[in-house]
N, C-alpha and C positions, 0 to 999 in steps of 0.2 A: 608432264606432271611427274612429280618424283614421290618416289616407292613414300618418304615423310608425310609430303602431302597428301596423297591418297588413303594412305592410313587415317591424317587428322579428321576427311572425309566422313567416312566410314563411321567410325569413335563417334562423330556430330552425329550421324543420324539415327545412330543405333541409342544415344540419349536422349533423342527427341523420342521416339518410337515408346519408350520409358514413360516418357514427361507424359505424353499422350493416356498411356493407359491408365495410369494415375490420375488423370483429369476424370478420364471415364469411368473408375470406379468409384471414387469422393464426389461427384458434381451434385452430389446430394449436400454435403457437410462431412467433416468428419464425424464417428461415430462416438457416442459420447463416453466411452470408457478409453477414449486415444486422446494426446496431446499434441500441438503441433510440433513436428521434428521429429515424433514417436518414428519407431522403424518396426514396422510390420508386418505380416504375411498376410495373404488373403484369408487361409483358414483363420487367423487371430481376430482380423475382424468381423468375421462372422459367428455370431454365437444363438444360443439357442436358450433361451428363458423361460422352461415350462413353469407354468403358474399352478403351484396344487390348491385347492380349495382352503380355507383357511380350518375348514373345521369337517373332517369328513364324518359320514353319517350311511343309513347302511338302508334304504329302503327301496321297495320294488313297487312295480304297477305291472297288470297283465291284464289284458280284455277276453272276455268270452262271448257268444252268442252262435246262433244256430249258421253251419255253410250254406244251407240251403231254404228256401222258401218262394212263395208264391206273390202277385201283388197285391195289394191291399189286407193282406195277413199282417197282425202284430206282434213282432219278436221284441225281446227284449235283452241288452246291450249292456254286461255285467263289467263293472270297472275294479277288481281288486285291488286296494292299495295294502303295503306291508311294512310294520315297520320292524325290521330284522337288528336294531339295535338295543341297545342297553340306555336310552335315554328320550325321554318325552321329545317330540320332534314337529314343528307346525310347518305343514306344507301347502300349496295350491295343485291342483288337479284340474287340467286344462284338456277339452274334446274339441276339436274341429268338427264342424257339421259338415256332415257330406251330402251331395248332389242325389236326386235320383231315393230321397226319404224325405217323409213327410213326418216331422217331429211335434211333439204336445207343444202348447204354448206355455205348459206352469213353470218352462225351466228359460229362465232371464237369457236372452242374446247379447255376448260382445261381440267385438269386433279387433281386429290384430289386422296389420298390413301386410303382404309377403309381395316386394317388387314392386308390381303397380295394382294388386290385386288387393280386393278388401275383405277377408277372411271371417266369415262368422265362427262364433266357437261359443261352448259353454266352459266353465270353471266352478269348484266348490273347494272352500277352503276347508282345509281340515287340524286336526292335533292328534298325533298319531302315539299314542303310548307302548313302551319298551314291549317287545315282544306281536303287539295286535294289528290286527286287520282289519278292516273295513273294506264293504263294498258299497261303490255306488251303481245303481241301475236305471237305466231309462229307457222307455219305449218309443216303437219307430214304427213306421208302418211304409213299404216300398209301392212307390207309383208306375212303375212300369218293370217289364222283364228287364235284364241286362243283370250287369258286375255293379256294383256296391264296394269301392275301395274305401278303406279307411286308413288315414293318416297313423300314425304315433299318436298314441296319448302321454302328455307331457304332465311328468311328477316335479314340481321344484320346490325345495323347504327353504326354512329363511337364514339358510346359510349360505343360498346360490348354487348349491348341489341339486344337479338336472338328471332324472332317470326317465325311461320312453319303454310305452311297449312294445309291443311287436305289432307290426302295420297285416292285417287283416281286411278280409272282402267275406261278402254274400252272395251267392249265385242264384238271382230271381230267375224260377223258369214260369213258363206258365200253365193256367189249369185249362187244359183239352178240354177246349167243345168243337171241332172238326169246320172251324172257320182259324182262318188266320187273320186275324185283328189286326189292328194298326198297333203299330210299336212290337209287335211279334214277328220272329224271323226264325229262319234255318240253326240257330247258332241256341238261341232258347226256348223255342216252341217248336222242335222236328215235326211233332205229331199234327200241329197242324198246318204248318208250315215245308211242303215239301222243296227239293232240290228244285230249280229251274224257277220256280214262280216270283211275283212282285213283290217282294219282303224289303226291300232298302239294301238287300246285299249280295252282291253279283260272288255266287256261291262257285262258280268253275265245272260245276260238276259235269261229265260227258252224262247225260240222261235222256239225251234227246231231244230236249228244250232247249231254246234259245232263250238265254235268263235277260229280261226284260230288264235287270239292275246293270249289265254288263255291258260298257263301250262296245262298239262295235269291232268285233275279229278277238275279243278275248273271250268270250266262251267257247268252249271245245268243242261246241255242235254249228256254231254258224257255219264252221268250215273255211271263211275268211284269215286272213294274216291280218293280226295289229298292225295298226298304221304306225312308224316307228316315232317319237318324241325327239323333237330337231332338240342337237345340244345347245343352248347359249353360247353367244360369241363371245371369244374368248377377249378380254380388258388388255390393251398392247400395254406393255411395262415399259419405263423407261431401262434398256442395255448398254453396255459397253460405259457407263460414266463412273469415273473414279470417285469411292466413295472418300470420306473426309479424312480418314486415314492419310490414304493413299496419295491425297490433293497436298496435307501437309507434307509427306515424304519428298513427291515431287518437288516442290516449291524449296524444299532444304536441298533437298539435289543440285537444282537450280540454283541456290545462292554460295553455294561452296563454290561451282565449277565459277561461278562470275568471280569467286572470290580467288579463286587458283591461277583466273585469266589475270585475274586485274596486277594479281603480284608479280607475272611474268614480263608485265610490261612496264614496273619500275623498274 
């Protein structure tokens, strides 16, 4: 083969190599601010369109209520809205209902989808004038010990401008009577709830007890070793095959060198 040909080689495939990446960046369409022939860079065609609100507006939302309390006690769940602008403003004021609370029936249930899950929530509409606040409030009553998360409460007026408060929890513990109830554990009822006993949660603790909650060899007084958790078998991949890249490269390799024989033997 001569130093000509081998070059022509070469030149082929390092424009195929081209042609390729340009397949794989457009296999979408071109982007609609390029024309066809346009000569572009990758930065050029990527652009960035943030979208501002068409009409901004200046208001807040913030919840309050008590961190702590017992079960079946009634707290109550204060919703400030604010409107910190210079112009009458109508918004909607949306609460997710949380698990693990027992709510009045006088406040109407929707419903909102998230994923595959069907979300109840309350909303009240409001009209927020320059400078004023408003709060809404509503009472809860908690059905067992545990945490009480609450979501964002969602602010949005009727201009599409979305404000959220700050996501908040409850710490139900419970009221000591020197029994450990159901649904009472080490975690929110110590007192009557000691280390080692049958609460639903394999606490670790060395106490002497072997915790009735704990697999066998993880509590630190069985004196056992955990049996160890076999890993899953590992999925074989397919190795060693040339990805489509590489398959076109080859195959121009291929067609040159046929093409450098074939000239030789005219």
């Amino acid at each position: 083969m001569t130093l000509k040909k081998f070059l022509l080689v070469i030149l082929a495939l390092m424009m195929l190599g081209g042609t390729a990446s340009a397949i794989s960046l457009f296999k979408d369409g071109l982007p609609a601010n390029l024309s066809a022939g346009a000569n572009v860079t990758i930065a050029e065609s990527i652009e960035e369109n943030p979208q501002t609100p068409a009409h901004v507006t200046s208001l807040a939302v913030e919840r309050t209520h008590p961190g702590n309390t017992t079960p079946a006690s009634v707290i109550t769940i204060s919703l400030k809205v604010s409107n910190r602008g210079n112009e009458r403003v109508r918004a909607r004021l949306a609460e997710d209902q949380r698990p693990g609370l027992v709510y009045p029936d006088s406040i109407p249930v929707k419903y909102h989808n998230y994923e595959a899950m069907r979300i109840p929530y309350y909303s009240w509409d409001l009209i927020l004038e320059p400078g004023s606040t408003q709060t809404i409030t509503y009472r809860v009553k908690p059905d067992a010990v545990g945490m009480v998360a609450f979501t964002a409460a969602l602010l949005t007026d009727e201009y599409g401008n979305q404000v959220e408060s700050a996501m908040t929890n409850i710490r139900v513990s419970c009221i000591p009577n020197g029994i450990c109830d159901a649904g009472e554990n080490l975690i929110f009822c110590p007192e009557d709830c000691p280390s080692g006993g049958s609460d639903g949660i394999c606490d670790g603790v060395p106490d002497g007890k072997i915790d009735p909650d704990c697999l066998p060899g993880v509590d630190p007084d069985s004196g056992l070793t955990p049996t160890p958790t076999p890993a899953p078998a590992s999925i074989p991949t397919k190795q060693g095959l040339p990805g489509a890249s590489a398959a076109i490269t080859l195959a121009t390799a291929a067609i040159a060198i046929f093409l450098v024989q074939r000239s030789r033997t005219r």
